[in-house]
N, C-alpha and C positions, 0 to 999 in steps of 0.2 A: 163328520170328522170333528173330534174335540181340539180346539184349539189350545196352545202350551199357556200354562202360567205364567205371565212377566214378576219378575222377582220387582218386590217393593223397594225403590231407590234409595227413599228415605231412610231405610233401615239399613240399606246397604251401607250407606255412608258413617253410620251410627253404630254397627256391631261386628264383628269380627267370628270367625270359625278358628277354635286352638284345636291344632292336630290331630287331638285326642277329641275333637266332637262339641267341646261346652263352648260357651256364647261368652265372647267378652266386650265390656263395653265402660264407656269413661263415667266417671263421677261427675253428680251435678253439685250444682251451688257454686262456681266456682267463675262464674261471668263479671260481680259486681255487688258491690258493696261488703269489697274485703277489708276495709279499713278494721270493722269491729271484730275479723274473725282471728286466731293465734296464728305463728308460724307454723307450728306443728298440725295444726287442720287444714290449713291451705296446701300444706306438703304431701299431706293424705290425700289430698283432694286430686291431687296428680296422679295417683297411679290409678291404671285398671282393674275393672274388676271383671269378677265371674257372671253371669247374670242366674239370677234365683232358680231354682226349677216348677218354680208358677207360673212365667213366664217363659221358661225355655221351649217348650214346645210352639205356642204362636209364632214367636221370632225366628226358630229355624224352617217354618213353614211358609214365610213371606220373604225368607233371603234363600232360597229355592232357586235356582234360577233353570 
């Protein structure tokens, strides 16, 4: 008897499923050492994004649950 896949928590917490299927997920760079960065990069740096389709196939494979 095959035991189930546990979905990877790590990822869980880190990516998200949009309705329509693709993988979203936050911007980095944005922990420290914003003194030298603009407002307008730091304001980018707040929104989500899509994730690549290089990577979308592993990520929805280990947020599986």
């Amino acid at each position: 008897m095959a035991n189930k896949m546990k979905s990877h928590r790590g990822a869980c917490k880190r990516f998200k499923l949009t309705g329509s299927g693709k993988v979203k997920r936050n911007k980095a760079y944005k922990s420290h050492i914003l003194t030298k960065k603009s407002q307008k990069r730091k304001r980018g740096l707040r929104q989500s994004t899509t994730l690549t389709s290089a990577d979308h196939a592993r990520i929805k494979e280990v947020l599986s649950k």
